[in-house]
C-alpha positions as CSV (number, residue, x, y, z in Angstrom):
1,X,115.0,102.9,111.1
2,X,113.9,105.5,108.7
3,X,110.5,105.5,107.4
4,X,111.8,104.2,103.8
5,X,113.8,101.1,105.6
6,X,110.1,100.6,108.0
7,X,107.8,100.6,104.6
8,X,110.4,98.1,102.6
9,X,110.7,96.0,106.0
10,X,107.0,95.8,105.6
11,X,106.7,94.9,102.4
12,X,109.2,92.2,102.9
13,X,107.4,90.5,105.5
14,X,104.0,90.4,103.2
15,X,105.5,89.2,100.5
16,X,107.9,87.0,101.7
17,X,106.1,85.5,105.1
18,X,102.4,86.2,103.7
19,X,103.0,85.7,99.6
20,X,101.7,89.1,98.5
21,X,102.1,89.8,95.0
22,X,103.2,93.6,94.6
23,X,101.2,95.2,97.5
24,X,100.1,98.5,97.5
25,X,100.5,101.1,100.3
26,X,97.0,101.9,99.8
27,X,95.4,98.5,99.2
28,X,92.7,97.7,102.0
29,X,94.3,94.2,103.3
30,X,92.1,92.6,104.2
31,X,89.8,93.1,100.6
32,X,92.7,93.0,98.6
33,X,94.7,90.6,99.9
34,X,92.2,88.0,102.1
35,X,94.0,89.4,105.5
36,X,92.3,88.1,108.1
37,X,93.1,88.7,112.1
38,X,95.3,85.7,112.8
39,X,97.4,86.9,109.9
40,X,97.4,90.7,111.8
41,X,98.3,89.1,114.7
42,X,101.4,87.0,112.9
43,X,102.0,90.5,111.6
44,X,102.5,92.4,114.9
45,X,105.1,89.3,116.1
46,X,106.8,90.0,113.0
47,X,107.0,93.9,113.5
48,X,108.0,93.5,117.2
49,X,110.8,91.3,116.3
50,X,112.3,92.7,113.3
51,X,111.2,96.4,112.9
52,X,110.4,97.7,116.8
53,X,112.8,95.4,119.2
54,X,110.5,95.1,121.9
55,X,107.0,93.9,122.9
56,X,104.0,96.3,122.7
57,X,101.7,96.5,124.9
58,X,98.0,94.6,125.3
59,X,96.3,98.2,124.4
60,X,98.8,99.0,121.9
61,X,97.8,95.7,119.6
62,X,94.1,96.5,120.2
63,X,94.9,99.8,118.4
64,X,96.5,97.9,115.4
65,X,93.4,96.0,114.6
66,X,92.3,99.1,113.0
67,X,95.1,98.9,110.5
68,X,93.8,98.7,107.1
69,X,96.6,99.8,104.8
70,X,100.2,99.9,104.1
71,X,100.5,103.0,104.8
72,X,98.2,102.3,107.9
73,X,100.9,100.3,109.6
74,X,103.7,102.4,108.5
75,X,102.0,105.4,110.8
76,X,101.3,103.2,113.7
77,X,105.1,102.1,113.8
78,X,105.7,105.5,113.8
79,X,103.7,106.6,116.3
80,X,104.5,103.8,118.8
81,X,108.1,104.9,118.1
82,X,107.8,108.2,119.0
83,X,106.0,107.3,121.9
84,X,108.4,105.2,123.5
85,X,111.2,107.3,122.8
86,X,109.5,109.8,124.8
């Protein structure tokens, strides 16, 4: 996927699955939107299933509750990607 198809993945799954109303790629998630970390962890199903195609690991979720942003999520994907493809 490119990065275009990852970001409007994304923003299908918020406002579809999580009833966003036009999310920014900057907006903090959890301020913005009431995010909380059981919907981060329905999240990462969601981006194993549909966007990635495989599990991550225990260490890499750890490193997605960081995630703030949009555009947060858009350079983990990327990065644990790149790192599998390795």
């Amino acid at each position: 996927m490119t990065h275009d198809e990852i970001r409007d993945a994304i923003l299908k799954i918020l406002t579809e699955d999580f009833e966003f109303q036009k999310p920014g790629l900057d907006d903090n998630l959890r301020d913005d939107h009431g995010f909380d970390s059981i919907d981060a962890i329905e999240l990462l199903g969601k981006i194993e299933t549909t966007i990635l195609g495989f599990s991550l690991t225990r260490e890499e979720k750890e490193k997605a509750m960081g995630i703030r942003t949009i555009n947060d999520i858009l350079g983990y994907i990327e990065t644990i990607k790149s790192s599998r493809s390795n």
